[in-house]
N, C-alpha and C positions, 0 to 999 in steps of 0.2 A: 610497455607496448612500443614496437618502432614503429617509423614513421614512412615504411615500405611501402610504395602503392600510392600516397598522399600527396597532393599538389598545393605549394602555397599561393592563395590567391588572397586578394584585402577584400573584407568586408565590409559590412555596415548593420546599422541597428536600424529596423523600420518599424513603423506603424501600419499592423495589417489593418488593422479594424477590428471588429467583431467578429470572425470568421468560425462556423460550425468547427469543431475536433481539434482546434486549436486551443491552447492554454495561453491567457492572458492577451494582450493585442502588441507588444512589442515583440519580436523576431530577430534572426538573423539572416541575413541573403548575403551574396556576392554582392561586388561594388559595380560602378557601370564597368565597361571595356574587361571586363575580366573574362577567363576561358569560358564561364559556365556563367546562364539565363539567370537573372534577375528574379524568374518566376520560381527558382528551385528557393526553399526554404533550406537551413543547415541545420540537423541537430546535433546540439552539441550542451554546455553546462546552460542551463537556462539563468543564471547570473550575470551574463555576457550583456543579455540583451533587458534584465529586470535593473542592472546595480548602473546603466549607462543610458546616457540621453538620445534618441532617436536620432539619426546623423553621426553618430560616433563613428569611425574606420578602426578595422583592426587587419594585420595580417595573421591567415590562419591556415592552417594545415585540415587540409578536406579529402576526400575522395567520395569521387559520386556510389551511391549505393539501390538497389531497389528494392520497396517491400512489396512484397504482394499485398494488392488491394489499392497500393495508394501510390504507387507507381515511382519515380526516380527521385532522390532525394538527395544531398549534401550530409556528409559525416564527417564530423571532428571529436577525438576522443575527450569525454566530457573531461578531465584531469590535465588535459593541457593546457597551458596559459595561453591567450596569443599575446602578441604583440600590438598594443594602442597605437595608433597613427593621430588621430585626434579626435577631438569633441566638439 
């Protein structure tokens, strides 16, 4: 897969909480000051955010995407590494 389309911004791992349609409570979102809201969640390998400690940074190759029903989201092709910034 290339990486046509995709913008690298740094991440982080957070703790949602408990939240309905979600798997597990750690995630991934954008960091602050980055292109793209806080509020979008990323999908991408869900090891990212299960094998690393909440606050972790990574840079990572995204582009925003929509599904229907559940509205605007973050895409990282799950077989990409990012890049660790810290822990």
């Amino acid at each position: 897969m290339t990486k046509s389309g995709y913008q690298r911004i740094k991440v982080e791992v957070y703790d949602s909480g408990r939240v309905s349609g979600k798997h597990g409570t750690q995630h991934v979102r954008p960091a602050p000051n980055q292109p793209f809201p806080q509020s979008l969640d990323i999908e991408c390998n869900s090891a990212i955010a299960d094998e690393n400690p909440v606050g972790t940074q990574f840079w990572m190759d995204v582009k925003l995407k929509y599904r229907e029903g559940q509205g605007e989201h973050l895409y990282s092709y799950w077989n990409w590494k990012p890049e660790k910034i810290s822990n």
